[in-house]
Structure formats: C-alpha cells, structure tokens
N, C-alpha and C positions, 0 to 999 in steps of 0.2 A: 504494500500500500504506500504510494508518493505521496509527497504534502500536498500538493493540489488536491488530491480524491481526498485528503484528510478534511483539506479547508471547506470543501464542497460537502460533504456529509455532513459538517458539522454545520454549516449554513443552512442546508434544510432542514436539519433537525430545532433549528434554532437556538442552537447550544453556544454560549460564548467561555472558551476554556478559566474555569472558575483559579483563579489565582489561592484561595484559602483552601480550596480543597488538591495546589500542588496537580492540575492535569498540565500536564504536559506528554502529547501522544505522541507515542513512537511512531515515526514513519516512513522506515527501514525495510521493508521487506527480509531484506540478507541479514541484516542486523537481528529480525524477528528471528529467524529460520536458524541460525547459529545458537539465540538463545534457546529455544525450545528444543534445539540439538544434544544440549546438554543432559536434557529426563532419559534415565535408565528405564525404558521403553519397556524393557523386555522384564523388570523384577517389578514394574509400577502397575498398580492394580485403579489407583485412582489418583488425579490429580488437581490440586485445591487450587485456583488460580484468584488471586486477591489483586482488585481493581483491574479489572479486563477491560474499562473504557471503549473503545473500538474494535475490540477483538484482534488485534494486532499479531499475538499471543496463540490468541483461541483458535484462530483457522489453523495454525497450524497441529496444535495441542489435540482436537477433535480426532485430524486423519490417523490415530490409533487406537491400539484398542481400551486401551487405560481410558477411564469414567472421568470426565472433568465437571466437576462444581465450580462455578463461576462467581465470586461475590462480589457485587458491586454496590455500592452505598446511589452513586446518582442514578434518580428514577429514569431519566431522560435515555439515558444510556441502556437501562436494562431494557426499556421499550424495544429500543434499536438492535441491542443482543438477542431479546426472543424472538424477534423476528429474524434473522440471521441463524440463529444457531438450535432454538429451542425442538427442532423436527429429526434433530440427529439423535440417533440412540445413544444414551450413557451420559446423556448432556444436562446439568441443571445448573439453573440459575435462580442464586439469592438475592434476594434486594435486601443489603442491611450495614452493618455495621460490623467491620472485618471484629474490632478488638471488642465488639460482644457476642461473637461465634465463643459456642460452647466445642471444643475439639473433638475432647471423648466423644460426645452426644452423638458430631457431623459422624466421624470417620470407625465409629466403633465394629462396622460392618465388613471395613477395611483390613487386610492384612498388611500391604504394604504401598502408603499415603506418601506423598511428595507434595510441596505448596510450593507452587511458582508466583512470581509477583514482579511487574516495575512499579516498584512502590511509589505511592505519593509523598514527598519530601518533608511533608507536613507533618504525616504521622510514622516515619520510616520509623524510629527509635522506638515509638511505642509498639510498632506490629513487631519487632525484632522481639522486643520481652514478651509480648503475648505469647510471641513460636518459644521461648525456654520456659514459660512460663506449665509449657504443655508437654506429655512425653508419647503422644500415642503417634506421631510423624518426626521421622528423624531426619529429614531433611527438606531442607530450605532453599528456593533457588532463585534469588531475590535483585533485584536492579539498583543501588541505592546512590544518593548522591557520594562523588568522592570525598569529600571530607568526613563524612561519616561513616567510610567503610576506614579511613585514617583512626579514626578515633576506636574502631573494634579490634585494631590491628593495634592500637597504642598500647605501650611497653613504660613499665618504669621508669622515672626519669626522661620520658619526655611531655610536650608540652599537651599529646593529644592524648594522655594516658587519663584514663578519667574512671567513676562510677560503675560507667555505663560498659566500658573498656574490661574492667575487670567480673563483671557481672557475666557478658557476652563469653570471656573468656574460662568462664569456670565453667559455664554449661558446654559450649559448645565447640567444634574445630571447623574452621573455615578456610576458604581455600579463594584467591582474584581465578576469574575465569577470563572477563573481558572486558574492554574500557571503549564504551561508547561517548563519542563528542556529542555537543549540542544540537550539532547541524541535524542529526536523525531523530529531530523530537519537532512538533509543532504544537506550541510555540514553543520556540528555542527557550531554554532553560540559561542561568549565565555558570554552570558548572557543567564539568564533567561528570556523568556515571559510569558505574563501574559495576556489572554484573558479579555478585558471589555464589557461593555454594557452603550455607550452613549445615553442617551434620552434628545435630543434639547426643547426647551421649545418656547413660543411664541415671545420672543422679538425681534426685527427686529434689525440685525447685522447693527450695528454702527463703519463706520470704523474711525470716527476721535476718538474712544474710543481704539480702537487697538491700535491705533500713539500712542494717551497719554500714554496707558500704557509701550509701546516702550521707550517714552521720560524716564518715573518713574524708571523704571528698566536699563537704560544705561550703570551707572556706579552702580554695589553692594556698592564700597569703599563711593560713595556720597552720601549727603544727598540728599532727595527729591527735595527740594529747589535748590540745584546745578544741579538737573537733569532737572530740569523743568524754570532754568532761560531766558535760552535763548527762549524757544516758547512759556514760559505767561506770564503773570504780577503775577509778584510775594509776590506783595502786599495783591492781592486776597489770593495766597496759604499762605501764612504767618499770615494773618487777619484769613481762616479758621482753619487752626493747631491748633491756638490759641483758637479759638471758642469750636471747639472739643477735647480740651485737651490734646494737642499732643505739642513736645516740639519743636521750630523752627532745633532744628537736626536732626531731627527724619529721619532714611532711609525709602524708599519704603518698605523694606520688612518687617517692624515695624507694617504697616497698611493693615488691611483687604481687602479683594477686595468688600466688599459693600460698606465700608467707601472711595475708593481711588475711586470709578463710582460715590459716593455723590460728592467726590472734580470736578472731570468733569463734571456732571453736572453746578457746579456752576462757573468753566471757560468757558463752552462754551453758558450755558441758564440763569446763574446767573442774 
C-alpha cells in the first residue's frame, strides 16, 4: 500500500490521522511484508495484532493459516477493517482498548499466541508492561519509536537506563530486527522506528517489584537511598550497599537490574 492509496482511503473515510492517538500509517508494502516475515508461521496457532489501522499488517498476516485477532481502539477504522477483512476464516476483530484486553481470557484457547503491533507512540511503554504484565504469549513483535527501544536496551550507567529499562529487562529478552525511516509512514513521524522481537520468559510478574523500581528511579538527581527512604528501612539498603560494595551515594542508575531485584528481594523476603 503507497501513500497516495493511504491519503485517498483515509479521505473517504473521513478520517484525519488523530495526533493523540500516535497514527501514523505504515505505507511500505516491503517494509509491511518483511515485518510480518518475521511470525514463526509454522509453530503460531494465533496471532494478536494491536492497532491494525489500515490493515497494512493484516493483508498480509491473514494469507496463513494462524487465527488473527485484530484490536483496534478507532471505530472508524474497524468499520473499514470489517469490511476488508471480516469474511476470511480465522479472522476477528475487537473494537476496544488494547491495555484492557484480559490475555488469559483472549488466548486461553491458544497453545501457541504471538502479538504483533506498530505501536502507537503514545501508549508504546504502557502496551510493553501490559505484554510482561501477562504470561500466557511469549512473544512480542512490536514497531516502537527509537528512542524507546534505546531506553529497553538501557544498561547501567547510562543516560537511557531507567525504570522502565530495568522492568523490561527482568521479564523479558529482546532482540533489533529492523529500523524503519519516517518516509514509510503517513504522516511522516519526526523519528525513526525500529521493529523488535520481545520473548517473555517464565517469571511471574511481580508488581511490588514495578513500585520499587518506581521508588529507585524517582529522582535521577538522588541517590538511591533518598529514593527509597520514605517506603523502607533504610538500614536494610544501606547494610546491603555496603555488603555488595556499593558506596552509601550510589544512584539507581549506578546499579544493575539483577543486583537492584537482589536489593528487593531482601526488603521484601529478607
């Protein structure tokens, strides 16, 4: 699909690309057909496709045999999708709200579920916690802007190491597949995306480990210790620092996220 047949759809349909809700449509043909390249075709029994927009995605996703659920939050667009796509066997489409999909509920039917997505930039970071939030789909294959796939990739000591960075990294292993420019979106976007490949692993989402890492990361400018005074005993953090050779100033983003889930463990099972 060209941007011209993009602009023209979206003129009849009356749609103008909503800026808060982050569309910006792929309209790449090759670009589509690479990404959907990527779904292990042959082990996928169903494929969860979040924000299908113009089915960019979807026409190609369909010609196999794996089941695709399609959820799209804009009504305007699912019009357009059921009529396009709703007559093919194995095909459904939700109108709703990706981050209040119940997982288990969708895919319990499923033995082996994959979620593909060109996220919307808006709420990239929160459909990423949703997928660790979940364990019955272990993998993820997701569009996001670059600076946000920077920040899941962020490592100790540097500047995109954050929360969210360490969060991502304790559930999950991810892998850069592909680095789409602006030019293949309409409207052009002012970054780069970058296609990944999420794979969840078996730990069971821990949300007083979320909070902590919330607490750790508050303030950049503080040390851990000032981030974490008011909700623990800080004797404990201070007694471990010490233990693990870490200096009582040390910031959060000094420490590893295996070393910083060792410190939780020992405030919350110690």
């Amino acid at each position: 699909m060209n941007e011209p047949s993009v602009k023209q759809i979206l003129s009849s349909l009356d749609i103008r690309p909503a800026k808060k809700m982050g569309q910006n449509f792929l309209c790449n043909d090759e670009i589509a057909q690479r990404i959907t390249d990527l779904v292990p075709y042959n082990t996928t029994d169903v494929i969860v496709e979040i924000g299908p927009g113009m089915g960019a995605l979807t026409k190609h996703l369909v010609q196999h045999d794996a089941h695709v659920i399609a959820i799209e939050l804009d009504k305007r667009l699912c019009e357009y999708l059921r009529r396009q796509y709703t007559k093919i066997p194995g095909f459904q489409l939700i109108n709703d709200d990706v981050l209040r999909i119940d997982w288990e509920n969708l895919l319990h039917n499923y033995k082996h579920p994959v979620i593909m997505s060109n996220l919307p930039y808006s709420i990239s970071s929160q459909v990423v916690i949703h997928f660790l939030k979940q364990n019955i789909c272990k993998e993820f294959y997701c569009m996001l802007q670059k600076e946000m796939t920077e920040r899941l990739c962020g490592t100790a000591n540097t500047k995109q190491y954050n929360a969210f960075s360490a969060l991502s990294q304790h559930y999950t292993k991810f892998e850069s597949c592909l680095e789409v420019a602006p030019h293949n979106f309409y409207p052009q976007p002012q970054v780069d995306s970058i296609v990944i490949k999420l794979v969840r692993n078996d730990s069971v989402f821990e949300p007083h480990y979320e909070q902590f890492l919330k607490h750790c990361f508050q303030s950049r400018r503080q040390t851990l210790i000032n981030n974490l005074k008011h909700f623990y005993d800080i004797t404990v953090v201070a007694k471990w620092l010490t233990l693990n050779q870490y200096p009582l100033k040390v910031r959060s983003e000094a420490i590893q996220e295996s070393k910083l889930y060792a410190l939780y463990q020992e405030l919350y099972h110690g």
